[in-house]
Jmol script that loads the backbone (N, CA, C; Angstrom):
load data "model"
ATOM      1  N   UNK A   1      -0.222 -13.077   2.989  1.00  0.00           N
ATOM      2  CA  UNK A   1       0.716 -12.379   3.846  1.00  0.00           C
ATOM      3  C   UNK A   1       1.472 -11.284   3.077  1.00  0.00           C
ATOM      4  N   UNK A   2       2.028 -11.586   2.186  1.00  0.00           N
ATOM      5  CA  UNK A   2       2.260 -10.361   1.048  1.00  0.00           C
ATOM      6  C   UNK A   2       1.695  -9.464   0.949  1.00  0.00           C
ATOM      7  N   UNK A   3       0.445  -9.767   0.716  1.00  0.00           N
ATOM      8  CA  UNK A   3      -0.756  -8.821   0.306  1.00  0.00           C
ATOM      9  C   UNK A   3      -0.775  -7.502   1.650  1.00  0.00           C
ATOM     10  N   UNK A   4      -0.383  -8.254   2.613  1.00  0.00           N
ATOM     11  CA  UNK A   4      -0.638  -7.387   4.111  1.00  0.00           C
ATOM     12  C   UNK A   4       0.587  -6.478   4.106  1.00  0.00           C
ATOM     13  N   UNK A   5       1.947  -6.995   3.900  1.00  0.00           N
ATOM     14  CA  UNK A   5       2.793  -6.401   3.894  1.00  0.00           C
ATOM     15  C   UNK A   5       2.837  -5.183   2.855  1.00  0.00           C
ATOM     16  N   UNK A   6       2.770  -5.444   1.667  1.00  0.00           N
ATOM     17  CA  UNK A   6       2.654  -4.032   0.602  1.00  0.00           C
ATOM     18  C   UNK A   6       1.187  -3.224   0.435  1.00  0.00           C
ATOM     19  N   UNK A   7       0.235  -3.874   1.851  1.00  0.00           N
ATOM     20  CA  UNK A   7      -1.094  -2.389   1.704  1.00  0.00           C
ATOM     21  C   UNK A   7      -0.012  -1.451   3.059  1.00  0.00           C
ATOM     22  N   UNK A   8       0.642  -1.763   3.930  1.00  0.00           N
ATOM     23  CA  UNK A   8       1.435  -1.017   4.743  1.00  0.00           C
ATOM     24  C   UNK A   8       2.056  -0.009   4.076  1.00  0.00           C
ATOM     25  N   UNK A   9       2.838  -0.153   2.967  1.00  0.00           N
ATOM     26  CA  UNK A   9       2.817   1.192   1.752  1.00  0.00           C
ATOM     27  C   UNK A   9       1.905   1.970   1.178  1.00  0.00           C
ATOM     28  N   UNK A  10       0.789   1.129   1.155  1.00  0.00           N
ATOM     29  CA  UNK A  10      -0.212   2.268   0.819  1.00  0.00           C
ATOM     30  C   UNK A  10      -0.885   3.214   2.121  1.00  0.00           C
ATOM     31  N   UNK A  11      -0.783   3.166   3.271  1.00  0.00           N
ATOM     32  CA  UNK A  11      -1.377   3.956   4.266  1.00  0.00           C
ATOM     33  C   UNK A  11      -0.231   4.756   4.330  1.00  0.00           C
ATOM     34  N   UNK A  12       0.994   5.143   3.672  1.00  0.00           N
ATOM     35  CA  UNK A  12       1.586   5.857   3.734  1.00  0.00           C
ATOM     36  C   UNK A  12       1.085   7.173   2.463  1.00  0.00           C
ATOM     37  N   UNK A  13       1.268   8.605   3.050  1.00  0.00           N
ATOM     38  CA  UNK A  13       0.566   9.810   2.249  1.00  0.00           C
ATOM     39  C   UNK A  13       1.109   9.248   1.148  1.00  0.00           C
ATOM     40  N   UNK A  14       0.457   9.317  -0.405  1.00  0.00           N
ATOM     41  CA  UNK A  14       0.764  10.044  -1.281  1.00  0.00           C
ATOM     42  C   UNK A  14       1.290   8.287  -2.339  1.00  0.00           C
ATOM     43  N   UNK A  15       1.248   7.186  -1.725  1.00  0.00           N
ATOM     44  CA  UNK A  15       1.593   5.811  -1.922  1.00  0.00           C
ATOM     45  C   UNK A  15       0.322   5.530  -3.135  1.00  0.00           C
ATOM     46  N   UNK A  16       0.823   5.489  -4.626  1.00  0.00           N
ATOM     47  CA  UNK A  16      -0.289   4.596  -5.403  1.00  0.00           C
ATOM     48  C   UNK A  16      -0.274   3.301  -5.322  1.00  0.00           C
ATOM     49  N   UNK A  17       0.824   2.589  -5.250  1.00  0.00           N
ATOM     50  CA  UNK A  17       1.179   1.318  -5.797  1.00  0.00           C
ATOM     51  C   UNK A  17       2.507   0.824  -5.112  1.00  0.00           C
ATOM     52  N   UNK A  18       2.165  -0.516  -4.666  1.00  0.00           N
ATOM     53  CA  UNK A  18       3.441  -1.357  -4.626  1.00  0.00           C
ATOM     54  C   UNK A  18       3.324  -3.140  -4.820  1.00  0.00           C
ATOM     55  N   UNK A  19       4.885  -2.818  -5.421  1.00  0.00           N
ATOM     56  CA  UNK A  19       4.318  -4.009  -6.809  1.00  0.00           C
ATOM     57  C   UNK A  19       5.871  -4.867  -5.890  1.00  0.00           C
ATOM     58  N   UNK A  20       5.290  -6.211  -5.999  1.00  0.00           N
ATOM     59  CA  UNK A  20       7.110  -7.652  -6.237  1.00  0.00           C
ATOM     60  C   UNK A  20       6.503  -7.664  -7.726  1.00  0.00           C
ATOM     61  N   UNK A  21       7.773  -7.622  -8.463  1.00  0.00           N
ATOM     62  CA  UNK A  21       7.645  -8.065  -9.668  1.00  0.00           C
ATOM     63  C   UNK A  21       9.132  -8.363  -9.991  1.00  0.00           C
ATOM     64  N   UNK A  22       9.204  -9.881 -11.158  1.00  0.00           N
ATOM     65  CA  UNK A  22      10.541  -9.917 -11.294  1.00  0.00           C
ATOM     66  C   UNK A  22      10.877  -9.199 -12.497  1.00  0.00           C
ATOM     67  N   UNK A  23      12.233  -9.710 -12.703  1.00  0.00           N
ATOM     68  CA  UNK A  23      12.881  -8.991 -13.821  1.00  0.00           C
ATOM     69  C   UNK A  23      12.413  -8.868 -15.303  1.00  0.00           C
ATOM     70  N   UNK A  24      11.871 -10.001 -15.700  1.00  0.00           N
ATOM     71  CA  UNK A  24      10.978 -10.222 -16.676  1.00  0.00           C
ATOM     72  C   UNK A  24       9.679  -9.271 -17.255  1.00  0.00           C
ATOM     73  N   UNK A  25       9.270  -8.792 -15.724  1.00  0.00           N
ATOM     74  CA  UNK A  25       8.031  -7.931 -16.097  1.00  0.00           C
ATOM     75  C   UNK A  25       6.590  -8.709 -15.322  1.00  0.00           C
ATOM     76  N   UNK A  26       6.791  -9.643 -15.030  1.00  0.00           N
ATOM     77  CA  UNK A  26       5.281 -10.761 -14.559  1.00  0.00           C
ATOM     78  C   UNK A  26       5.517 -10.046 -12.890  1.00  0.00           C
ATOM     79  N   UNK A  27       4.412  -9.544 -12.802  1.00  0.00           N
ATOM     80  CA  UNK A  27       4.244  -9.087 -11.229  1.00  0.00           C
ATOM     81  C   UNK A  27       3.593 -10.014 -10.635  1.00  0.00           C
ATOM     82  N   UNK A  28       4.525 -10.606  -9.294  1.00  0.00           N
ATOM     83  CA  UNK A  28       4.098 -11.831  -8.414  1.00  0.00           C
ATOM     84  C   UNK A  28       3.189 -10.894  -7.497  1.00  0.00           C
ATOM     85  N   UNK A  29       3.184  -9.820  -7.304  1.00  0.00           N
ATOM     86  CA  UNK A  29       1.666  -9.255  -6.177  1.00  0.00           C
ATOM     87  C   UNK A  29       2.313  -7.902  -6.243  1.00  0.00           C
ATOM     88  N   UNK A  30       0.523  -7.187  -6.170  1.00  0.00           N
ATOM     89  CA  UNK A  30       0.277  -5.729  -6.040  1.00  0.00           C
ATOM     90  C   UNK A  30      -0.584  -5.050  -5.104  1.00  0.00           C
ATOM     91  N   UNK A  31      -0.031  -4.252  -4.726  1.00  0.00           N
ATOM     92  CA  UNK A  31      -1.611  -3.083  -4.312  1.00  0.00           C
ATOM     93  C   UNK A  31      -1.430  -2.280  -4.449  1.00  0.00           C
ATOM     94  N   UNK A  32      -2.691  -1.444  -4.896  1.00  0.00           N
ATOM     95  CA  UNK A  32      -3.044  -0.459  -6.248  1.00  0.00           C
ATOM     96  C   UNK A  32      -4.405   0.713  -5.574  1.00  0.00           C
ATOM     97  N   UNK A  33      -3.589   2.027  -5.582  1.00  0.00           N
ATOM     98  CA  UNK A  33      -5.010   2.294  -5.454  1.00  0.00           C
ATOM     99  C   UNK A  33      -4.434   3.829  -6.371  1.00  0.00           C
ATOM    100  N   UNK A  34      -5.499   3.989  -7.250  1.00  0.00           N
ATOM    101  CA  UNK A  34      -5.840   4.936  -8.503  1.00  0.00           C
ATOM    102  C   UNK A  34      -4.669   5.120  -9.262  1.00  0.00           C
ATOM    103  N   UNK A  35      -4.182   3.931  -9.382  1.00  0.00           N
ATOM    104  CA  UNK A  35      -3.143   3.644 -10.365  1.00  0.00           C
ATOM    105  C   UNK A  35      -3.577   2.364 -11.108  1.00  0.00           C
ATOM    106  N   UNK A  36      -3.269   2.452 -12.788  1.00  0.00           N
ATOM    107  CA  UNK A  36      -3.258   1.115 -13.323  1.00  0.00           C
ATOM    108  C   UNK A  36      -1.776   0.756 -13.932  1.00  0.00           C
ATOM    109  N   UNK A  37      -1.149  -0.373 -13.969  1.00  0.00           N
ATOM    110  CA  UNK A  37      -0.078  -1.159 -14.022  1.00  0.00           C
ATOM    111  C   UNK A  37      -0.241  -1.807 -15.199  1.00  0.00           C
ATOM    112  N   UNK A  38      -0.188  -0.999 -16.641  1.00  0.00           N
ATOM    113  CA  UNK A  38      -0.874  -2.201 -17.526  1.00  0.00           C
ATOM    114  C   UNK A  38       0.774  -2.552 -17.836  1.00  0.00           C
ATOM    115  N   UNK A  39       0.353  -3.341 -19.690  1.00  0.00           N
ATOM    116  CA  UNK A  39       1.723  -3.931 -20.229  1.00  0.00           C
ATOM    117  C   UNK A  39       2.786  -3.104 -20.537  1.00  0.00           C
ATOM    118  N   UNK A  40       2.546  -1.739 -20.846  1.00  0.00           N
ATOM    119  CA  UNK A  40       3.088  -0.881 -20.945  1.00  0.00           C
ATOM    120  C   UNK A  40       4.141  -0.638 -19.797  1.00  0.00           C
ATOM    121  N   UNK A  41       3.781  -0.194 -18.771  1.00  0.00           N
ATOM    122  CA  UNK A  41       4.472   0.348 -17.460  1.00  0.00           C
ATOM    123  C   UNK A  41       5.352  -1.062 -17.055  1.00  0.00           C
ATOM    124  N   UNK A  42       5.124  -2.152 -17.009  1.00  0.00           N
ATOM    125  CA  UNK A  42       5.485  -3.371 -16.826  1.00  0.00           C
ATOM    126  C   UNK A  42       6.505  -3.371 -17.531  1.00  0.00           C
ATOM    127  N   UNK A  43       6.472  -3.513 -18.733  1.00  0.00           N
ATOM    128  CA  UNK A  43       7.686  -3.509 -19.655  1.00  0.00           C
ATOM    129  C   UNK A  43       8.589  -2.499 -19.587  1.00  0.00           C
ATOM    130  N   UNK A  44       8.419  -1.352 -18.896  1.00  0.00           N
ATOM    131  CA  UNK A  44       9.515   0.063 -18.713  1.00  0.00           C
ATOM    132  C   UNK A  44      10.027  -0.149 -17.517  1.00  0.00           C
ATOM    133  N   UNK A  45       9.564  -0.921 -16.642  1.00  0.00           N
ATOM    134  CA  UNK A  45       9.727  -1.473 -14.882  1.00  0.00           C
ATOM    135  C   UNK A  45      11.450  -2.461 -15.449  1.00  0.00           C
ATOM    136  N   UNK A  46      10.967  -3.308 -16.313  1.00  0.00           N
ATOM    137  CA  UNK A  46      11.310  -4.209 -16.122  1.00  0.00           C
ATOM    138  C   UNK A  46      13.011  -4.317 -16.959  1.00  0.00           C
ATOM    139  N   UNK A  47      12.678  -2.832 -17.630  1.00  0.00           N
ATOM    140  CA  UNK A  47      13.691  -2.233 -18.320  1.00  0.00           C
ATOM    141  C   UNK A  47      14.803  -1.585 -17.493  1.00  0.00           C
ATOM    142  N   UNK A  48      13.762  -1.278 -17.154  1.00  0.00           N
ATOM    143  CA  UNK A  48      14.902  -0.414 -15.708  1.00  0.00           C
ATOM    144  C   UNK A  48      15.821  -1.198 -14.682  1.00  0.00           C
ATOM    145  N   UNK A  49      14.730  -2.080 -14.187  1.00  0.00           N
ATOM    146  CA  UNK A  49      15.885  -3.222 -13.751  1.00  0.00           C
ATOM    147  C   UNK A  49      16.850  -3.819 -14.376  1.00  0.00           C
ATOM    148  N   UNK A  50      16.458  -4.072 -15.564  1.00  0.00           N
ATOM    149  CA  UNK A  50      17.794  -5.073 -16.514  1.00  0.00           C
ATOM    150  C   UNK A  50      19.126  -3.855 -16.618  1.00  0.00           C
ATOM    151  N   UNK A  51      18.388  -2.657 -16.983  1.00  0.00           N
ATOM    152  CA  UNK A  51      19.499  -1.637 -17.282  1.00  0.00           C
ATOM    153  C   UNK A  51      20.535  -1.079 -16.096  1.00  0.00           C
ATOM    154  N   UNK A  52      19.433  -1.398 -15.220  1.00  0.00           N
ATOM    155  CA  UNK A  52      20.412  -0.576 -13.687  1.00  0.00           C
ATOM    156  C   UNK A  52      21.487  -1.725 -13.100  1.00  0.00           C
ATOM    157  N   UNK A  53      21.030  -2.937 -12.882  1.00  0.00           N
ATOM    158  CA  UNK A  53      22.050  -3.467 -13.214  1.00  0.00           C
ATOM    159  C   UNK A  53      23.017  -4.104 -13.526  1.00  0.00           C
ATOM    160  N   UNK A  54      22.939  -3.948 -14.990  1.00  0.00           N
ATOM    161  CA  UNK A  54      23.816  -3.887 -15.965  1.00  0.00           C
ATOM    162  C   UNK A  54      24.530  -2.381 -15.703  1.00  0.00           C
ATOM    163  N   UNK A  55      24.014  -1.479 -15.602  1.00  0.00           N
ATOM    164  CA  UNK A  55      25.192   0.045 -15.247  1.00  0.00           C
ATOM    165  C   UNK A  55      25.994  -0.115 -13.659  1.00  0.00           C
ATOM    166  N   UNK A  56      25.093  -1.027 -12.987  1.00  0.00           N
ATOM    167  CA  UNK A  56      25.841  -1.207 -11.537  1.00  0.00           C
ATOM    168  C   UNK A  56      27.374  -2.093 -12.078  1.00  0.00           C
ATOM    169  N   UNK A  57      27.186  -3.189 -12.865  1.00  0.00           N
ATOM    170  CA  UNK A  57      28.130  -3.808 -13.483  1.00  0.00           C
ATOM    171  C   UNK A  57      29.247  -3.168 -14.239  1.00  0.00           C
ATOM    172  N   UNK A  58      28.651  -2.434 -14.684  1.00  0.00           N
ATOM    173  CA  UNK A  58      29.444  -1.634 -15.063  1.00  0.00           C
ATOM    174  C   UNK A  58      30.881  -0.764 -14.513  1.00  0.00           C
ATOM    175  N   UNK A  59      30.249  -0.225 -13.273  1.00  0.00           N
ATOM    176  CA  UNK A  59      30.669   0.313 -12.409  1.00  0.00           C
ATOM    177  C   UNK A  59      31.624  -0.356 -11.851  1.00  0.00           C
ATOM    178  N   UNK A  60      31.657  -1.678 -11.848  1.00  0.00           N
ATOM    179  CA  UNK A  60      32.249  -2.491 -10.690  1.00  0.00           C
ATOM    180  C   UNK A  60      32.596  -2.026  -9.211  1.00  0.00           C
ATOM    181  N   UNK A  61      30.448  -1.884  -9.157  1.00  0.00           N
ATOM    182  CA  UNK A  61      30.135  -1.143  -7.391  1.00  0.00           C
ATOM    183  C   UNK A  61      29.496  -2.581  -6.787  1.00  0.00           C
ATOM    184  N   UNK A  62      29.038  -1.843  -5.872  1.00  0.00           N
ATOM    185  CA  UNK A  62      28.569  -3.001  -4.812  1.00  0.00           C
ATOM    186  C   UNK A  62      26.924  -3.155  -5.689  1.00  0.00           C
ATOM    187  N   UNK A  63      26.770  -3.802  -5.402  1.00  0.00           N
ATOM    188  CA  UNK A  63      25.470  -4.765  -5.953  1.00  0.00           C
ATOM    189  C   UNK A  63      24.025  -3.369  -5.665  1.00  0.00           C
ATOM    190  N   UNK A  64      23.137  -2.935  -6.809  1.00  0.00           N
ATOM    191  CA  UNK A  64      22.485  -1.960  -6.600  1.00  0.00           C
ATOM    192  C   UNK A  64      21.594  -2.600  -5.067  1.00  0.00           C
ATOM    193  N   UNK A  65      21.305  -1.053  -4.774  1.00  0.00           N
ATOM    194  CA  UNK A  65      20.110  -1.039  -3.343  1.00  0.00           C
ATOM    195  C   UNK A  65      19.171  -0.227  -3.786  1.00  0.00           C
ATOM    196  N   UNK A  66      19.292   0.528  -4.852  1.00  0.00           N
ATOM    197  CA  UNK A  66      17.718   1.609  -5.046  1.00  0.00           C
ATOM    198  C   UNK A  66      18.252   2.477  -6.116  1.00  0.00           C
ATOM    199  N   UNK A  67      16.970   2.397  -6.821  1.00  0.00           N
ATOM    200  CA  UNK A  67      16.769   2.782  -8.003  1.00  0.00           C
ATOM    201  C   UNK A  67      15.676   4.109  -7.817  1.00  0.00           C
ATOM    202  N   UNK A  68      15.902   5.331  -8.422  1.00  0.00           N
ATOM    203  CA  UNK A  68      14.947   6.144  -7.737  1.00  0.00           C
ATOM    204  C   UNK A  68      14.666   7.125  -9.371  1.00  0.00           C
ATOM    205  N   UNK A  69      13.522   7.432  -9.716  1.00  0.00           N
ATOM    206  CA  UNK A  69      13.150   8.061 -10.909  1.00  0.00           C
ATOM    207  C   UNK A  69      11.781   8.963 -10.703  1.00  0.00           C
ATOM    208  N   UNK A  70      11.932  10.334 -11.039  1.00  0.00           N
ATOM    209  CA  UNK A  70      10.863  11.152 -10.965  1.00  0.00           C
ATOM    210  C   UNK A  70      10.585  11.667 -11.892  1.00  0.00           C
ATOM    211  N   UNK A  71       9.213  12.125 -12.300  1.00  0.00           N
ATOM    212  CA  UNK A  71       8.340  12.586 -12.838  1.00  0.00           C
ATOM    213  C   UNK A  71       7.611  13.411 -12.508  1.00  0.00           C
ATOM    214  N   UNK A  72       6.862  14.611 -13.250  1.00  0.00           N
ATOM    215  CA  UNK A  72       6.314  15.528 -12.894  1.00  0.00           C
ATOM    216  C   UNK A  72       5.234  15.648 -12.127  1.00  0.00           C
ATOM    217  N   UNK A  73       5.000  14.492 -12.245  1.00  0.00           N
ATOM    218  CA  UNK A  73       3.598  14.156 -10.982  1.00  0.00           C
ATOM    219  C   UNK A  73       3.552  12.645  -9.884  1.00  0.00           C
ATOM    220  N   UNK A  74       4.883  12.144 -10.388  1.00  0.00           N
ATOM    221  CA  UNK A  74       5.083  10.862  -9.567  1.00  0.00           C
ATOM    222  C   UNK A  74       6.380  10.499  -9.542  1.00  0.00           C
ATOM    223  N   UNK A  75       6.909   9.664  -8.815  1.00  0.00           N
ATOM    224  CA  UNK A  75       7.844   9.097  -8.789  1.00  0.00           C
ATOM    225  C   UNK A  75       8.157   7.806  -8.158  1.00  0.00           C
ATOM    226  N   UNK A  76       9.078   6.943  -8.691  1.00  0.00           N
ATOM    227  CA  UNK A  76       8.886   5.759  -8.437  1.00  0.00           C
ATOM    228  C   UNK A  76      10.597   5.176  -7.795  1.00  0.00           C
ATOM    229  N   UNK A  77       9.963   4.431  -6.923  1.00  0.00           N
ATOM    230  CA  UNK A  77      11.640   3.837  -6.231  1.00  0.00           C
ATOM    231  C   UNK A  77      11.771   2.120  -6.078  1.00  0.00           C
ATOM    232  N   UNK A  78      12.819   2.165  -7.014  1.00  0.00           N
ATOM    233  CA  UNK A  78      12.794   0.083  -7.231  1.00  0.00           C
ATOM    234  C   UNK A  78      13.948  -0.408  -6.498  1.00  0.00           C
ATOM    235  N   UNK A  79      13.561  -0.891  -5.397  1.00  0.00           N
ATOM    236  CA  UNK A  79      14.731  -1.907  -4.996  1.00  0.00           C
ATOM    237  C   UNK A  79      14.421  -3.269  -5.439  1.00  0.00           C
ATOM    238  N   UNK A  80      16.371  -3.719  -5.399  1.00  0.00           N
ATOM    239  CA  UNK A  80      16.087  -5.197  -5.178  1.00  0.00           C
ATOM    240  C   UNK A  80      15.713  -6.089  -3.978  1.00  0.00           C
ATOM    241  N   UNK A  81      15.025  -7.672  -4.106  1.00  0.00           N
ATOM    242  CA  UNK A  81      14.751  -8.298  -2.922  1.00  0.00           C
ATOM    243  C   UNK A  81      15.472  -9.111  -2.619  1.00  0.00           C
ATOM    244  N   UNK A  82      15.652  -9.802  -4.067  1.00  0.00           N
ATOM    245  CA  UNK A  82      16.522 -10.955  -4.693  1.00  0.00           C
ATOM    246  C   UNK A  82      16.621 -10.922  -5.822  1.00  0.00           C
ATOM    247  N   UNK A  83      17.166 -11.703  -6.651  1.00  0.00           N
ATOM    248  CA  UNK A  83      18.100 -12.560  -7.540  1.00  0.00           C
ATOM    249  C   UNK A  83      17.450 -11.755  -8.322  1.00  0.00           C
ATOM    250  N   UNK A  84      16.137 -11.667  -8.965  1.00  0.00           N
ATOM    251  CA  UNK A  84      15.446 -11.635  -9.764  1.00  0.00           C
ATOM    252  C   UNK A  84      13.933 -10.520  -9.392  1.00  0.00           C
ATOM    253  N   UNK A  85      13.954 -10.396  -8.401  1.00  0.00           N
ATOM    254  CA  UNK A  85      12.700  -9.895  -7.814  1.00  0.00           C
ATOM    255  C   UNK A  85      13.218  -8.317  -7.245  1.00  0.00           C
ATOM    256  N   UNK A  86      11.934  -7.912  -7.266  1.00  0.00           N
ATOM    257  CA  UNK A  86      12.409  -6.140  -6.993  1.00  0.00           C
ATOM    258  C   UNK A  86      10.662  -5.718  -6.743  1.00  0.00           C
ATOM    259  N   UNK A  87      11.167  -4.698  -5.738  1.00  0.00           N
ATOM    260  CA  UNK A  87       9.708  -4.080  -4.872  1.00  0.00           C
ATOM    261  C   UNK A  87       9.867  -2.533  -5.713  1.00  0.00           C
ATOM    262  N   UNK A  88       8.664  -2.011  -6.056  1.00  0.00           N
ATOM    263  CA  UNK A  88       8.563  -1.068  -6.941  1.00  0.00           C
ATOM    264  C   UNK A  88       7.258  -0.473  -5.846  1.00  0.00           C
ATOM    265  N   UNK A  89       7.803   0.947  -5.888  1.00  0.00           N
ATOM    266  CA  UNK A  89       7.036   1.747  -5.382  1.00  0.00           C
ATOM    267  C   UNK A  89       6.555   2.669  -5.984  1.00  0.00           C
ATOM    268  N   UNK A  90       5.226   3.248  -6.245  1.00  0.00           N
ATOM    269  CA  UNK A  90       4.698   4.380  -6.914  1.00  0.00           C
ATOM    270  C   UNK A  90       4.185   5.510  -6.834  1.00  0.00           C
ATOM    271  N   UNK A  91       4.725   6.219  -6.483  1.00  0.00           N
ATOM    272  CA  UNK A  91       3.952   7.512  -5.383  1.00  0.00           C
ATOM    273  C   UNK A  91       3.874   9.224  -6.247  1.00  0.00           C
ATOM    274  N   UNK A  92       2.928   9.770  -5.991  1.00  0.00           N
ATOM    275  CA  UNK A  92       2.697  10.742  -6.055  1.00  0.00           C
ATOM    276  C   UNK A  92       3.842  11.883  -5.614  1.00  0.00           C
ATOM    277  N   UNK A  93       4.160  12.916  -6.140  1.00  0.00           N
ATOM    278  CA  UNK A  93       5.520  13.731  -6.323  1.00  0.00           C
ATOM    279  C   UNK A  93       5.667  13.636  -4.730  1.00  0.00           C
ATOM    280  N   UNK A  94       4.309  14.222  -4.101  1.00  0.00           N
ATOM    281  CA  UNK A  94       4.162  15.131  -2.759  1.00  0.00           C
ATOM    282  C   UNK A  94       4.404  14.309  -1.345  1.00  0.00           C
ATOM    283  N   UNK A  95       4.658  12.631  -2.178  1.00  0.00           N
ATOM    284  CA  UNK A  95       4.416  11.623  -0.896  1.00  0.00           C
ATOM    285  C   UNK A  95       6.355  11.793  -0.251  1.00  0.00           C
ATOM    286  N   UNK A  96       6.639  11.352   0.825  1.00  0.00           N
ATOM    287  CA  UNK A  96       7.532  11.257   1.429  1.00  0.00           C
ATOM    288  C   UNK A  96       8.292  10.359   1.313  1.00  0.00           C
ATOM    289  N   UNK A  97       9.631  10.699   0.271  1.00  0.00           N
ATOM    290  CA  UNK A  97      10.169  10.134  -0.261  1.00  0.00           C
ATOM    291  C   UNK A  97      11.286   8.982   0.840  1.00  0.00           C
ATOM    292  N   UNK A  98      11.628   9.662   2.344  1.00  0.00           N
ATOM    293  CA  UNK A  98      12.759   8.778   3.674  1.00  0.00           C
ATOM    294  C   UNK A  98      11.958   7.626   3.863  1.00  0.00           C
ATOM    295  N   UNK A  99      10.493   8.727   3.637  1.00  0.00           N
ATOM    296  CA  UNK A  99       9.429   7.656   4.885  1.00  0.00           C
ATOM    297  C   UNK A  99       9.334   5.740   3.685  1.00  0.00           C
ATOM    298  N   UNK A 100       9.526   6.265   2.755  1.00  0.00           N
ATOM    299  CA  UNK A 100       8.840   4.983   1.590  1.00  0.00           C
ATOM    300  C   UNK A 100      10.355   4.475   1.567  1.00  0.00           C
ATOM    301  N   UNK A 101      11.740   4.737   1.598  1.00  0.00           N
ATOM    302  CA  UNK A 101      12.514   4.351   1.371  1.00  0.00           C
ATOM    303  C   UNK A 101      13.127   3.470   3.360  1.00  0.00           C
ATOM    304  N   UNK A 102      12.602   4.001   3.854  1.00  0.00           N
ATOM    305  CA  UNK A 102      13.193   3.689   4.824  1.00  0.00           C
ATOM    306  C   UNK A 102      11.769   2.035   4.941  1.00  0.00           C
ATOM    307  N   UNK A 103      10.586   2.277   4.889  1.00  0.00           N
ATOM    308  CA  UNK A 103       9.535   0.944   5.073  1.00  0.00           C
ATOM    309  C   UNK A 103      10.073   0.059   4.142  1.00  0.00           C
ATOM    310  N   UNK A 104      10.900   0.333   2.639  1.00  0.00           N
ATOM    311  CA  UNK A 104      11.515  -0.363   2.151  1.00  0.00           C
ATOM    312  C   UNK A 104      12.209  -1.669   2.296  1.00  0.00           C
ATOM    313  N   UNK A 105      13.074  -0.431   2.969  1.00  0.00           N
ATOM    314  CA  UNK A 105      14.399  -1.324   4.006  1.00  0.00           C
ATOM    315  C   UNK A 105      13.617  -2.260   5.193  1.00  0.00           C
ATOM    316  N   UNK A 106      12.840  -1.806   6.071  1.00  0.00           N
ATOM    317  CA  UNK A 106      12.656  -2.511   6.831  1.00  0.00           C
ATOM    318  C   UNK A 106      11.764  -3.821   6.709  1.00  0.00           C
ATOM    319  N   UNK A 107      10.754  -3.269   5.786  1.00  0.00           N
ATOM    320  CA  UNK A 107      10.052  -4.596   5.380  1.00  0.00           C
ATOM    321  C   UNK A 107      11.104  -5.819   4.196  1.00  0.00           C
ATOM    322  N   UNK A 108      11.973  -5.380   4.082  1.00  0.00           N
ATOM    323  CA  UNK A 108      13.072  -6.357   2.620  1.00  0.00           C
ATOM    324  C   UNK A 108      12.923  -7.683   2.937  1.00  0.00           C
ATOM    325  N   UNK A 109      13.381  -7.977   4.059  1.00  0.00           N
ATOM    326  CA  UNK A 109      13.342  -9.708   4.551  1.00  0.00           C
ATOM    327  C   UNK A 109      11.920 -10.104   4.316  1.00  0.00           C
ATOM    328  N   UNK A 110      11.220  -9.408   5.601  1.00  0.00           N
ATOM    329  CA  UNK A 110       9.942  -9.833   5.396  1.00  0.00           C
ATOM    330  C   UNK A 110       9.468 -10.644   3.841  1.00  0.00           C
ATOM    331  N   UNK A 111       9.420  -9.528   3.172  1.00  0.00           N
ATOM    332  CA  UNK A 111       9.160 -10.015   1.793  1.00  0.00           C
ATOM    333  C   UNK A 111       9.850 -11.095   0.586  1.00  0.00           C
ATOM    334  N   UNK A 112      10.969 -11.058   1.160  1.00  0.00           N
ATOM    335  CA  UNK A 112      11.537 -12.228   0.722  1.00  0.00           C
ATOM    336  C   UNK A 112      11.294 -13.163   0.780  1.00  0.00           C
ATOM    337  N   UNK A 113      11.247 -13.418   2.666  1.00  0.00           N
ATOM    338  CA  UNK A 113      11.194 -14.750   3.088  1.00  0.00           C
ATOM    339  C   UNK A 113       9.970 -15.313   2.329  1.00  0.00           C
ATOM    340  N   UNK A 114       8.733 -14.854   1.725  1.00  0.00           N
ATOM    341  CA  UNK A 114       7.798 -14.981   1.184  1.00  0.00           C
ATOM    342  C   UNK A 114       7.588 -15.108  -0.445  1.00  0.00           C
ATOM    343  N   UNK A 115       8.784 -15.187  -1.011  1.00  0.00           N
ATOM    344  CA  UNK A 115       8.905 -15.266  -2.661  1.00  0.00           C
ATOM    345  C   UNK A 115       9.395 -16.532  -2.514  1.00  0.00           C
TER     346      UNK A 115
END
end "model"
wireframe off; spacefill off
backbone 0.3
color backbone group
């Protein structure tokens, strides 16, 4: 059922990848298309979460909702689901950045209820 829910990100333009993975770096499920996810990218994922927040803490703001980072040919947007878990999206510069943030939001429960 997972699996069904994050290929719905990929029929969106310009969607490589969407990953649950927790904080640690161990990705509980993916789908992948002409993207690879090795140990490398995993470990910078997983950095980002510990660091963001820890800077949300910082802040003494409301608990992060989205994490958003671009690159010259991609860009990637990490929310949290829960405690520990976070949906990572991977998209190509040109893909539509409302459209992936808004399926985000709407699929969140969904995916929970399922971790």
């Amino acid at each position: 059922m997972l699996k069904e829910i994050l290929n719905k990100f990929l029929i969106l333009n310009g969607v490589q990848a969407a990953v649950v993975i927790q904080e640690n770096g161990e990705i509980i499920e993916s789908m992948k298309s002409g993207i690879v996810i090795d140990r490398n990218l995993r470990t910078a994922l997983s950095t980002i979460m510990i660091d963001t927040r820890s800077a949300a803490a910082g802040f003494n703001s409301a608990p992060l909702s989205m994490v958003f980072a671009q690159y010259s040919d991609k860009f990637l947007i990490l929310g949290p689901l829960a405690e520990e878990f976070f949906l990572v999206i991977i998209a190509k510069s040109t893909a539509n950045i409302g459209q992936i943030s808004y399926e985000m939001k709407k699929n969140q429960e969904a995916i929970v209820s399922l971790l």
